[in-house]
Backbone as JSON Lines, residues from 0, in Angstrom:
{"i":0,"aa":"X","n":[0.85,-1.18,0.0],"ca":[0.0,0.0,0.0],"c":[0.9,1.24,0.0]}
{"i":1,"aa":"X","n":[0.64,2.18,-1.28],"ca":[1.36,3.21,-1.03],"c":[1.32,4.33,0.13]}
{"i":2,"aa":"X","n":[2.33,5.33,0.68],"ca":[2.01,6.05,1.88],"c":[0.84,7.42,1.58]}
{"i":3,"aa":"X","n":[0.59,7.85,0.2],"ca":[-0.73,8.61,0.32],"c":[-1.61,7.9,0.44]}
{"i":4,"aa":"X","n":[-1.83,6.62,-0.47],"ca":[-3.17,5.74,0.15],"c":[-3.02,5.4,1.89]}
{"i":5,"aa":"X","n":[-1.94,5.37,2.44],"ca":[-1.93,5.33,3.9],"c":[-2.88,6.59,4.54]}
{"i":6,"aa":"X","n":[-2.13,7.61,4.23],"ca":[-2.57,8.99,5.07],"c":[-3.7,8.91,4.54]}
{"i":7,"aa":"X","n":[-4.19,8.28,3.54],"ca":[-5.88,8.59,3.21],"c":[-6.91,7.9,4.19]}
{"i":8,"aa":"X","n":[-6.25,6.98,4.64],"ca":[-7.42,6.04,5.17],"c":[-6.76,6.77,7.22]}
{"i":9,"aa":"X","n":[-6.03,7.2,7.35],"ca":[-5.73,7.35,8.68],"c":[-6.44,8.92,8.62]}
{"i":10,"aa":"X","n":[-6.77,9.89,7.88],"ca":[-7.27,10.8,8.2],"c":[-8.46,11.27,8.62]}
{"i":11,"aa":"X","n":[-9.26,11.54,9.69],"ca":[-10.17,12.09,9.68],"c":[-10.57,12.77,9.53]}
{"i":12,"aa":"X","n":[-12.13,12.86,8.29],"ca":[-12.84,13.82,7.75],"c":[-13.4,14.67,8.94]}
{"i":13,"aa":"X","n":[-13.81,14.92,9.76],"ca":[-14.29,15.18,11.0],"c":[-13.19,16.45,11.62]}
{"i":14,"aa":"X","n":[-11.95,15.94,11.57],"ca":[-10.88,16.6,12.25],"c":[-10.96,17.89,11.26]}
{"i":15,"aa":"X","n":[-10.84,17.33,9.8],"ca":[-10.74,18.35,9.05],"c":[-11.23,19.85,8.76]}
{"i":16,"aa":"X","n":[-12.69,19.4,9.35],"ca":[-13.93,20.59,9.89],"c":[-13.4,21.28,11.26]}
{"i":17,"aa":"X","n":[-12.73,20.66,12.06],"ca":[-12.4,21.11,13.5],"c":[-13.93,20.17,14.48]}
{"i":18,"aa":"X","n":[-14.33,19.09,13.6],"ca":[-15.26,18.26,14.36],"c":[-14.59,17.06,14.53]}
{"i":19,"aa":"X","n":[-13.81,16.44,15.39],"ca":[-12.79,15.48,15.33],"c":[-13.75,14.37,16.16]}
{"i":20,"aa":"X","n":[-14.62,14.58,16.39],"ca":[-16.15,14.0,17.39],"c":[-16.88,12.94,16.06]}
{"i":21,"aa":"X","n":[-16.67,13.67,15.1],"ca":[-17.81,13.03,13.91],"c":[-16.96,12.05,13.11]}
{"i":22,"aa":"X","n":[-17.5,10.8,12.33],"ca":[-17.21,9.97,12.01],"c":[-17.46,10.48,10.66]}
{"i":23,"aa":"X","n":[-16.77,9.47,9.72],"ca":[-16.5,9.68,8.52],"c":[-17.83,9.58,7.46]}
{"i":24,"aa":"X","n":[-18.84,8.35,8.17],"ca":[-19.85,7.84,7.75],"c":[-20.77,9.58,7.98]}
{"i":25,"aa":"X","n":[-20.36,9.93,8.93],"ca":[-21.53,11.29,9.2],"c":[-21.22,12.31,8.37]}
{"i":26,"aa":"X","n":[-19.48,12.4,8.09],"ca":[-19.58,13.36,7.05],"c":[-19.9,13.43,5.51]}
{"i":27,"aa":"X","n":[-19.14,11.78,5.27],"ca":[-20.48,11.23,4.04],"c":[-21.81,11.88,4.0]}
{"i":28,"aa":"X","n":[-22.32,11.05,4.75],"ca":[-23.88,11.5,4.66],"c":[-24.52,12.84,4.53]}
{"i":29,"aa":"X","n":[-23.78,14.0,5.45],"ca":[-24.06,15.19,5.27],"c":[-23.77,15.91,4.15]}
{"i":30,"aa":"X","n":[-22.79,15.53,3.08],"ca":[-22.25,16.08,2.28],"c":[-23.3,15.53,1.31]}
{"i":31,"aa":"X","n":[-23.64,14.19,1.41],"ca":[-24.98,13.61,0.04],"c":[-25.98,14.58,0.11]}
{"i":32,"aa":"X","n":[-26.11,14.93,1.39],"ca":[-27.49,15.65,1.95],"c":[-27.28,16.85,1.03]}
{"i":33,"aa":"X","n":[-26.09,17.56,1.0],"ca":[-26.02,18.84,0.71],"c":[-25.75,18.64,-0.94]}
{"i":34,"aa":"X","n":[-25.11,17.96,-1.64],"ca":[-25.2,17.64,-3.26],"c":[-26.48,17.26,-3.78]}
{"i":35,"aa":"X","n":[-27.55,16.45,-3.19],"ca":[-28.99,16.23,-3.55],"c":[-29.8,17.46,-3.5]}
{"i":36,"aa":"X","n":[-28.98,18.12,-2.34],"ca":[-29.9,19.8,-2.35],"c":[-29.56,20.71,-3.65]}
{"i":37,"aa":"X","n":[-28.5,20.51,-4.2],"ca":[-28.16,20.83,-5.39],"c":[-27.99,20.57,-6.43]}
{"i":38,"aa":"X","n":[-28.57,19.35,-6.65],"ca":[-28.91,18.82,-7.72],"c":[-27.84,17.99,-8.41]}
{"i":39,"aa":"X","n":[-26.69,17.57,-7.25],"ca":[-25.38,17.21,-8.14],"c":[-25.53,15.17,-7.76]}
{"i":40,"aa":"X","n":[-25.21,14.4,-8.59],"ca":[-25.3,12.87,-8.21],"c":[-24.69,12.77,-7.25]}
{"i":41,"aa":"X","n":[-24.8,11.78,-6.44],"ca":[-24.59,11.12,-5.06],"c":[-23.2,10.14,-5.16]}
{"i":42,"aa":"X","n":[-22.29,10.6,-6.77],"ca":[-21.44,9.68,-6.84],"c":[-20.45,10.82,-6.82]}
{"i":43,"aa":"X","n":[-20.51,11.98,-6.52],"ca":[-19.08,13.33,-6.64],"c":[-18.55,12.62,-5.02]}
{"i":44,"aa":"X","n":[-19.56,11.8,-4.39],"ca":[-19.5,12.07,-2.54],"c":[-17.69,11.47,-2.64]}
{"i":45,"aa":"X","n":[-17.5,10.53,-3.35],"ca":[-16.03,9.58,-2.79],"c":[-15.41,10.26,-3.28]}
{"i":46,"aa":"X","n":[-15.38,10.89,-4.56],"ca":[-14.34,11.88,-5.17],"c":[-14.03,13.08,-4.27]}
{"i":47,"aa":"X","n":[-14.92,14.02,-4.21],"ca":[-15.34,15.06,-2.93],"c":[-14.24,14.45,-1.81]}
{"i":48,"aa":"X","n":[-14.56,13.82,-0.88],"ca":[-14.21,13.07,-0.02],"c":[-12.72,12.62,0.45]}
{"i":49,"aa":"X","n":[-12.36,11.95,-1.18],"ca":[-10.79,11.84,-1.32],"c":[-10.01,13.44,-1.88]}
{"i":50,"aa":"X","n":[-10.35,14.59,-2.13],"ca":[-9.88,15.24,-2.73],"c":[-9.85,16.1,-1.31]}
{"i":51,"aa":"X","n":[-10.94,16.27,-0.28],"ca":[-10.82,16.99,0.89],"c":[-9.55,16.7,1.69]}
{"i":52,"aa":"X","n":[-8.78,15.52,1.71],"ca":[-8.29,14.74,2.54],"c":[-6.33,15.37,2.13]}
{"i":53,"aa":"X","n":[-6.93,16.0,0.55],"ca":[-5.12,15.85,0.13],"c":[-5.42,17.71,-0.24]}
{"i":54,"aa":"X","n":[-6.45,18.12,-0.64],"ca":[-6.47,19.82,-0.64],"c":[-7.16,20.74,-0.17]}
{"i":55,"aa":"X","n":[-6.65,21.69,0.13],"ca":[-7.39,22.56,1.6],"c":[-8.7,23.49,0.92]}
{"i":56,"aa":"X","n":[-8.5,23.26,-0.4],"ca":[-9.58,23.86,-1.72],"c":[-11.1,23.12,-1.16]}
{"i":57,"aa":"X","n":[-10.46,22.12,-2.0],"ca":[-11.91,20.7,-1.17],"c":[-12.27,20.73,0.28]}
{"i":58,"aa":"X","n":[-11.1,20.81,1.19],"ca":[-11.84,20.83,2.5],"c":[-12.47,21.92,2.76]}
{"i":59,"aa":"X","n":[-12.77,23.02,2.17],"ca":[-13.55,24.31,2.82],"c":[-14.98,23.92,2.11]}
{"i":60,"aa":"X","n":[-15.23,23.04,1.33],"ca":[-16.38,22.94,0.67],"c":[-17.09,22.12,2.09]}
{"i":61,"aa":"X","n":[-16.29,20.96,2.64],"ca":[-17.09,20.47,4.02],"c":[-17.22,21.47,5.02]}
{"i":62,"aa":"X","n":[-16.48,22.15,5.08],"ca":[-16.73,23.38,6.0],"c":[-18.09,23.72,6.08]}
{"i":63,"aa":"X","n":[-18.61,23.91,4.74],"ca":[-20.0,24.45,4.55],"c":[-21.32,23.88,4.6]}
{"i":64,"aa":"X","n":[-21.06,22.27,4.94],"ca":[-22.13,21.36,4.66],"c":[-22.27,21.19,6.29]}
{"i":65,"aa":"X","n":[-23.89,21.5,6.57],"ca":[-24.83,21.13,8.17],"c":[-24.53,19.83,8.38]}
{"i":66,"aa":"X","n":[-23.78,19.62,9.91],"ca":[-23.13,18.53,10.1],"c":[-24.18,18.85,11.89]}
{"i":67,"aa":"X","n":[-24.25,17.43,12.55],"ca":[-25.04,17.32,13.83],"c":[-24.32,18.15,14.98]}
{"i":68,"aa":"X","n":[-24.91,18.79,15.52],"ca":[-24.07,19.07,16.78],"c":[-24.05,18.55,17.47]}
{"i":69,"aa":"X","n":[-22.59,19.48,18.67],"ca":[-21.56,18.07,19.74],"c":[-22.6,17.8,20.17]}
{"i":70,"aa":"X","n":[-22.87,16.28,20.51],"ca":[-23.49,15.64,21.98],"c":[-22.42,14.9,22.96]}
{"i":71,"aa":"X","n":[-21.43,15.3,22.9],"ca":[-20.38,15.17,24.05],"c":[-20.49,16.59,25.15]}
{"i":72,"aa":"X","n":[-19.95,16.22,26.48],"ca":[-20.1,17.22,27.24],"c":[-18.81,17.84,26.9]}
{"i":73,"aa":"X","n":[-18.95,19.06,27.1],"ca":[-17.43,20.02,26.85],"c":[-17.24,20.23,28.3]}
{"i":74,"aa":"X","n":[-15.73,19.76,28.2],"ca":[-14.93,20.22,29.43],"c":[-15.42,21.75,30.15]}
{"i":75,"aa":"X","n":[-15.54,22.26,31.35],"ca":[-15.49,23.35,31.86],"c":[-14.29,23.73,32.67]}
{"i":76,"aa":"X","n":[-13.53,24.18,32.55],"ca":[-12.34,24.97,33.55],"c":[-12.71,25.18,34.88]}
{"i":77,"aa":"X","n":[-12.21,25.14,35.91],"ca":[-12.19,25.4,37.26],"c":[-12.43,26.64,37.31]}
{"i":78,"aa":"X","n":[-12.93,27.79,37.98],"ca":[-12.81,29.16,37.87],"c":[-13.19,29.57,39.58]}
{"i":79,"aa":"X","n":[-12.11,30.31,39.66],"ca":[-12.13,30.96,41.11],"c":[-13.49,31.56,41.25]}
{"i":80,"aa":"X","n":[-14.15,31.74,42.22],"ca":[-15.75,32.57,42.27],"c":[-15.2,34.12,43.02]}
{"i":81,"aa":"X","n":[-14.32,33.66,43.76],"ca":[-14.63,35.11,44.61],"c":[-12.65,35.93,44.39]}
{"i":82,"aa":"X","n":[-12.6,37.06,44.65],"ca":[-11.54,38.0,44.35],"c":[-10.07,37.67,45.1]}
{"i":83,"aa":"X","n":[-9.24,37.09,44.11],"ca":[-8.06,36.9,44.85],"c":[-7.6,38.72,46.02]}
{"i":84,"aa":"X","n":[-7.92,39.98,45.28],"ca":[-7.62,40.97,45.84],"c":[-8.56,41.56,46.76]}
{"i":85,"aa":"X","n":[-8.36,42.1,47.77],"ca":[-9.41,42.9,48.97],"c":[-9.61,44.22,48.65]}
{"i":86,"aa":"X","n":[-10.42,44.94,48.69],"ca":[-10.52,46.4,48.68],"c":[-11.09,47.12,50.35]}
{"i":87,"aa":"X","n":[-10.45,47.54,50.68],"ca":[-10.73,48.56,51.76],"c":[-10.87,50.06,51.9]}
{"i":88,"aa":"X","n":[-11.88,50.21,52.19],"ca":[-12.11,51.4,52.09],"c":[-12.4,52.12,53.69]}
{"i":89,"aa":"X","n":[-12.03,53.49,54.32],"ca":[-12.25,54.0,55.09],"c":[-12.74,55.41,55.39]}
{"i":90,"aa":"X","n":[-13.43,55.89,55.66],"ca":[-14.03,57.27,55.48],"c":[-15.34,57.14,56.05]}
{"i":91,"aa":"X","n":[-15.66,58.87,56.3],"ca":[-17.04,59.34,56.91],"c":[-17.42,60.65,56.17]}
{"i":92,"aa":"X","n":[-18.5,60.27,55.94],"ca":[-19.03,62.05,55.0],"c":[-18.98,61.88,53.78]}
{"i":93,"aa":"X","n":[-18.12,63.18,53.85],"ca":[-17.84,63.31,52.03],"c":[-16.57,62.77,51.72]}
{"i":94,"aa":"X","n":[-15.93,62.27,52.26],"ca":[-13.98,62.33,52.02],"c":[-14.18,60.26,52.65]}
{"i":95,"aa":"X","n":[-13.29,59.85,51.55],"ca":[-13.24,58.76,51.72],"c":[-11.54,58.36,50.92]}
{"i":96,"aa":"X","n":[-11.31,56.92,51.71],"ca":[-10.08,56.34,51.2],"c":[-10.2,55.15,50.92]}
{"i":97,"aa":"X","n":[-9.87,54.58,49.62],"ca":[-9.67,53.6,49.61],"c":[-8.3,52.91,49.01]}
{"i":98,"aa":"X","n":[-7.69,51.79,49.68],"ca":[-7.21,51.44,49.92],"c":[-6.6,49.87,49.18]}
{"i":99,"aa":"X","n":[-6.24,50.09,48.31],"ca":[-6.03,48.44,47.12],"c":[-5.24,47.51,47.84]}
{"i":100,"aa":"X","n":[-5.33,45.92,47.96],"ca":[-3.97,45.35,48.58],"c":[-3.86,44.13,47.77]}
């Protein structure tokens, strides 16, 4: 097996979108979805497909085709709730100080 037919079959269509979640079968399918909407045969899909994989021309065309959204949970970051810094303030009336630390 030659090494572009290698990188062809190790690449994911999915990754290519920045959807590295979606399977290859899903981006198939979405892309038929979107050539039947335009009237083009359901046989451009493997050509399409292999041509996304080797030029960045072809991959912006998947860019554009309605693909499912994540149903994975997205990570959330830890986030402090309350102010690493204090503010103090001291005063009466009109005249006040405050005080940063």
């Amino acid at each position: 097996m030659s090494t572009v037919a290698n990188n062809d079959m190790q690449t994911n269509l999915g990754s290519l979108i920045g959807r590295p979640d979606l399977s290859d079968d899903v981006i198939a399918s979405a892309l038929c979805e979107r050539l039947r909407a335009e009237g083009r045969p359901d046989g451009d899909v493997e050509h399409i497909l292999h041509s996304a994989r080797h030029s960045e021309t072809a991959a912006s065309l998947l860019r554009t085709i309605a693909v499912p959204a994540p149903s994975a949970k997205l990570p959330m970051p830890t986030q402090q709730l309350a102010s690493a810094r204090r503010r103090f303030s001291f005063g009466g009336g009109f005249a006040k100080l405050s005080v940063g630390r």
